[in-house]
C-alpha positions in Angstrom: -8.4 -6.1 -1.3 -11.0 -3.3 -2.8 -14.1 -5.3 -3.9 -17.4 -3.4 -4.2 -16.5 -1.1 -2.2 -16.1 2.8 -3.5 -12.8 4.2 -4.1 -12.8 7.2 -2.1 -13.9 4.9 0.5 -11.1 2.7 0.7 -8.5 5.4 0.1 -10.3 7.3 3.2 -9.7 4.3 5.0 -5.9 4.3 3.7 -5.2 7.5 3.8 -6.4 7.6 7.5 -3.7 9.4 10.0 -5.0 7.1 12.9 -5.3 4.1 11.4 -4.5 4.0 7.9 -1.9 2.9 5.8 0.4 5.8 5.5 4.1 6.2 5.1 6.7 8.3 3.9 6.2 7.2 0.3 4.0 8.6 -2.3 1.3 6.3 -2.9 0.6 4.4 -6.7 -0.8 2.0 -8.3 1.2 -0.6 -10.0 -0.4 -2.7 -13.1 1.8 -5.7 -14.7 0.4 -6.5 -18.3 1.1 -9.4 -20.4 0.3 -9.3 -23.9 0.5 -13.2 -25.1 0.6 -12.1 -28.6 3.6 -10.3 -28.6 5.4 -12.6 -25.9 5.7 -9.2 -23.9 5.1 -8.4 -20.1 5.7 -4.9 -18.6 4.8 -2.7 -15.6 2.8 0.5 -15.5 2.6 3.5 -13.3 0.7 5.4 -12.1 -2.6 4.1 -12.9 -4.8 5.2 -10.4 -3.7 7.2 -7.5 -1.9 10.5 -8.0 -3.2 12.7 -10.3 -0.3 15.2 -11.6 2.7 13.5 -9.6 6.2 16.5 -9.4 9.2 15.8 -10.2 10.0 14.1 -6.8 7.1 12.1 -6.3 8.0 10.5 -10.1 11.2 10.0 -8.5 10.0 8.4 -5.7 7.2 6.7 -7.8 10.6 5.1 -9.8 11.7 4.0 -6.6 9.0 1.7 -5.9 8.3 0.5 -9.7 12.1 -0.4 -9.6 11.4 -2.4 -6.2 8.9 -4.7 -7.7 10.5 -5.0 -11.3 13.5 -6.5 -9.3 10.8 -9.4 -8.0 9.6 -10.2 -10.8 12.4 -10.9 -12.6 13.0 -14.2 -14.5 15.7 -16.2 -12.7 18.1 -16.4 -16.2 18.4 -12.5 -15.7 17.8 -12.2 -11.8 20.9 -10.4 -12.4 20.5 -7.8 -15.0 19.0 -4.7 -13.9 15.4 -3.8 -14.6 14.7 -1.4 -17.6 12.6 1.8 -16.8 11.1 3.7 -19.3 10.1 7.5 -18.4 7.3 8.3 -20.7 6.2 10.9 -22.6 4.3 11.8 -25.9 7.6 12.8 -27.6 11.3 11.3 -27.2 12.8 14.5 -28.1 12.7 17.1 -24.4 11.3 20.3 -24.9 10.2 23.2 -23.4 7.0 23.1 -24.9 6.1 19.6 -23.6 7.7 20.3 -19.6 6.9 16.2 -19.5 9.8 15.5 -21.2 12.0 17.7 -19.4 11.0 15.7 -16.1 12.1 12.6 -17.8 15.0 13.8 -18.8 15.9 14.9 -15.4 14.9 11.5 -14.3 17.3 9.5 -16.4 19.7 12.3 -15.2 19.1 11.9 -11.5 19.0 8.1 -11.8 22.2 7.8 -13.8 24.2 10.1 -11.1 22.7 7.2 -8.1 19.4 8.2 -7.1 18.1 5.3 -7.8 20.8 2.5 -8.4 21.1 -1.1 -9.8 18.5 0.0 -12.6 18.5 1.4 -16.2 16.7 4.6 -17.0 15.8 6.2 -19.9 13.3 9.1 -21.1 11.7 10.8 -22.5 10.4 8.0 -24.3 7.5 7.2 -26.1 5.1 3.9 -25.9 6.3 2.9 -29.2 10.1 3.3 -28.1 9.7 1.5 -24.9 7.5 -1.4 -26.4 9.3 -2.4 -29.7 12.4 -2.2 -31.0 11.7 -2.1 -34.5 10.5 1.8 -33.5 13.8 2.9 -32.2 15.5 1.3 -35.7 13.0 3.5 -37.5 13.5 6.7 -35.6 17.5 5.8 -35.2 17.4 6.2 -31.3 19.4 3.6 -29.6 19.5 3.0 -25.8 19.2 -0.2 -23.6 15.5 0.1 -23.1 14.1 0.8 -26.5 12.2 -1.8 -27.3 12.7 -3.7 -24.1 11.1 -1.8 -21.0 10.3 -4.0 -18.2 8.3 -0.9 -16.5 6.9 2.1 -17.5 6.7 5.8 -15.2 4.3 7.8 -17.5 3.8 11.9 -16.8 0.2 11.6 -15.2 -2.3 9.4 -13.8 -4.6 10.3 -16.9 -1.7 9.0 -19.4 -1.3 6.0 -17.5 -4.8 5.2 -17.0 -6.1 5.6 -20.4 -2.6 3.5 -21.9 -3.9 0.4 -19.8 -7.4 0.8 -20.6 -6.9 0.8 -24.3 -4.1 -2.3 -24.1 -7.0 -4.1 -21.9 -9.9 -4.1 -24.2 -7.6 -4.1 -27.4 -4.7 -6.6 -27.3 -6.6 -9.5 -25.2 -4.2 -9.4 -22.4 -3.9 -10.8 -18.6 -2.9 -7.9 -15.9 -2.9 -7.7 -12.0 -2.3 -4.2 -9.7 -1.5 -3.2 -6.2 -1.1 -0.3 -4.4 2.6 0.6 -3.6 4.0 2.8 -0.7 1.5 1.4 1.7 2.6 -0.2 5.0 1.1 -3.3 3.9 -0.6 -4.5 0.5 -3.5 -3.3 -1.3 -4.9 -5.1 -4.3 -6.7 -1.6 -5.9 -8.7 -2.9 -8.7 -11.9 -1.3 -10.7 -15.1 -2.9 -9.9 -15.4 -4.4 -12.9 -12.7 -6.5 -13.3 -13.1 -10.4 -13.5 -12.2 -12.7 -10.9 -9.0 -13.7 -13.4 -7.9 -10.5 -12.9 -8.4 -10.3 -9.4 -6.7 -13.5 -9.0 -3.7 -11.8 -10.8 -3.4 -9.1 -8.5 -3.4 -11.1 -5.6 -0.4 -13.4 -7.5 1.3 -10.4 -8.4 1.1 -8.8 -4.6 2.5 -12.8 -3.7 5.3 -12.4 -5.7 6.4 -8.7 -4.6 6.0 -9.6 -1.0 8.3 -12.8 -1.2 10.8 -11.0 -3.0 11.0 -8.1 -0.9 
């Protein structure tokens, strides 16, 4: 668990061939947010790890945010398969914005098996994957408008500064962890509470046990 420690520290220390935590999948940071307000709960990555992921470390990214979405289901809808928005700044893909195009392949790829027992869909926007009432105004239908239980967004910088603003605007609880590890790492900033660090720790409980 990262406490005052510096980050490129710790990720040294991770990252270590000898001794570190490595294995064959790409390494992210995984944030759940709950917003009280709006009755709402969601995951986010990557917050914190790798800085302009390709094409097939997103896909590999989804693999893992899928893996702990499952866990954390509600046990009324253990069964239905978690909802994966692949963000973007714009639903529509275009050459102009090559971030959509990756999450249009990513819906593509995960709809042909890549990924199963999950439902994809991108590009979509953080309005379109956080309330419905969006997709009614922009007349885009789809099974996770609205109703994202986890978020892939483009970058590290896009998912970084999206859970910075919902932290000190919306007066929400979250918890991280570091995912593609061998083992567990609760990667939080240094100025998080103890509530928060507390979080992480329950959220890393709850992924382990349903693993």
């Amino acid at each position: 668990m990262k406490g005052q420690i510096a980050t490129p520290s710790l990720m040294k220390a991770v990252l270590s061939r000898e001794t570190g935590l490595r294995t064959s999948h790409v390494i992210g940071q995984v944030v759940l947010m709950e917003i009280p307000r709006d009755n709402r709960s969601f995951l986010l990555t990557d917050t914190g790890i790798t800085i302009q992921p390709t094409l097939e470390q997103k896909l590999d990214l989804l693999h893992s945010l899928v893996a702990v979405a499952r866990t954390l289901r509600d046990p009324s809808t253990a069964d239905e398969p978690p909802r994966i928005a692949v963000m973007a700044a714009s639903e529509k893909a275009t050459e102009a914005m090559p971030d959509t195009l990756e999450a249009a392949e990513l819906q593509r790829r995960c709809e042909a098996g890549d990924i199963p027992g999950c439902i994809v869909q991108g590009p979509l926007s953080f309005d379109l994957a956080y309330a419905s009432d969006a997709g009614e105004k922009k007349r885009l239908a789809g099974s996770v408008i609205g109703a994202a239980d986890a978020m892939l967004f483009p970058t590290l910088q896009a998912a970084n500064l999206t859970v910075k603003a919902i932290m000190y605007t919306a007066n929400c609880h979250f918890g991280g962890v570091l995912v593609g590890t061998s083992a567990p790492v609760v990667f939080m900033s240094r100025a998080d509470t103890t509530e928060t660090r507390l979080n992480s720790l329950a959220l890393t409980l709850q992924w382990l046990r349903g693993k």
